[in-house]
C-alpha positions in Angstrom: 0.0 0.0 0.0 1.7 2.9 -1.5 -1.1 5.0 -3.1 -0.9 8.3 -0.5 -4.4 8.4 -0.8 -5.0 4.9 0.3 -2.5 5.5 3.1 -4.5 8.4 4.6 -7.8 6.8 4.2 -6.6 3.7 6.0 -4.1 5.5 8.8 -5.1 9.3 8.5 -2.0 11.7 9.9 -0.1 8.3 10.6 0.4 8.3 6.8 3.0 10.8 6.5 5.0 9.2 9.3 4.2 5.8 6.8 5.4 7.9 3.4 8.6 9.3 5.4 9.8 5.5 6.0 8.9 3.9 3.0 11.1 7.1 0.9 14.1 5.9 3.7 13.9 2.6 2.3 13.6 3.4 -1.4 16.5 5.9 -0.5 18.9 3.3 1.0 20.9 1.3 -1.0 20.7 -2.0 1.3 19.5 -2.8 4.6 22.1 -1.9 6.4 21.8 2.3 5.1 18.5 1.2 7.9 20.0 0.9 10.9 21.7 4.5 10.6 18.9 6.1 10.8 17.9 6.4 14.4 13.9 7.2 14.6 13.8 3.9 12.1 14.8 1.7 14.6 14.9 -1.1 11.8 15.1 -4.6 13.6 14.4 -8.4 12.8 11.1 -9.8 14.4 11.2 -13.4 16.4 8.7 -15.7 17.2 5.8 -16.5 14.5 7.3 -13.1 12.7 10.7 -14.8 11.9 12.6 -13.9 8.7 10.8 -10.9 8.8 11.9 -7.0 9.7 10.2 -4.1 11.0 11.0 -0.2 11.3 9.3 2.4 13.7 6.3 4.3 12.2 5.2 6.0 15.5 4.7 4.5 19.0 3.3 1.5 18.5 3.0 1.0 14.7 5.2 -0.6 12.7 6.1 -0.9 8.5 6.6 -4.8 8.5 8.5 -6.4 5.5 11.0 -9.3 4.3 14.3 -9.3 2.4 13.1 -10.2 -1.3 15.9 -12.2 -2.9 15.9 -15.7 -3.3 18.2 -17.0 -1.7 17.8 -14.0 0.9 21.6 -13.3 1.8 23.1 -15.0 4.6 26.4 -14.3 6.8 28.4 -17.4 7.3 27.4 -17.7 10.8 23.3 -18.3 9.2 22.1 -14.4 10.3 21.0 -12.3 7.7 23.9 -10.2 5.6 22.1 -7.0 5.9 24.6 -5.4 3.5 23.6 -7.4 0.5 20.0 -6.8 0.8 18.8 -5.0 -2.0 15.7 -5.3 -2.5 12.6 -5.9 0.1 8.6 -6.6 -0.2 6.5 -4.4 2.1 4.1 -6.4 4.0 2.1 -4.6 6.4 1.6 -1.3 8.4 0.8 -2.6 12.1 0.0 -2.2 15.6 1.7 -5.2 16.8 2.1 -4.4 20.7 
């Protein structure tokens, strides 16, 4: 869900907060460019959520979405090379807490 106007029906004022991170992922050139950026707080999710990554949207929302390479890039201790991810698929916008 990119379409700005579908992003303020669904979230409102939450959508420019949503437009701002989703233009800091399009601006980075892997995953790793993430992590600088402080107010993203771009981290992997455990549990049922595994393999997947999210990054701050306000207080309790989150942009949720998963590398999109197949294989996805690997270190050689199994974590996930965050440098060589290129390319991701968004897959939600949620209150997860």
């Amino acid at each position: 869900m990119t379409n700005p106007r579908e992003l303020v029906k669904s979230f409102g004022q939450l959508a420019v907060k949503i437009k701002m991170r989703i233009k800091n992922i399009k601006d980075a050139d892997n995953l790793a460019v993430l992590r600088t950026i402080p107010a993203a707080r771009c981290h992997e999710l455990t549990g049922e959520r595994k393999g997947e990554l999210a990054v701050n949207v306000s207080g309790n929302y989150r942009l949720i979405f998963e590398p999109n390479h197949d294989p996805i890039p690997k270190k050689e201790d199994g974590g996930l090379n965050w440098e060589e991810v290129t390319k991701i698929q968004i897959n939600e916008i949620e209150d997860y807490h």
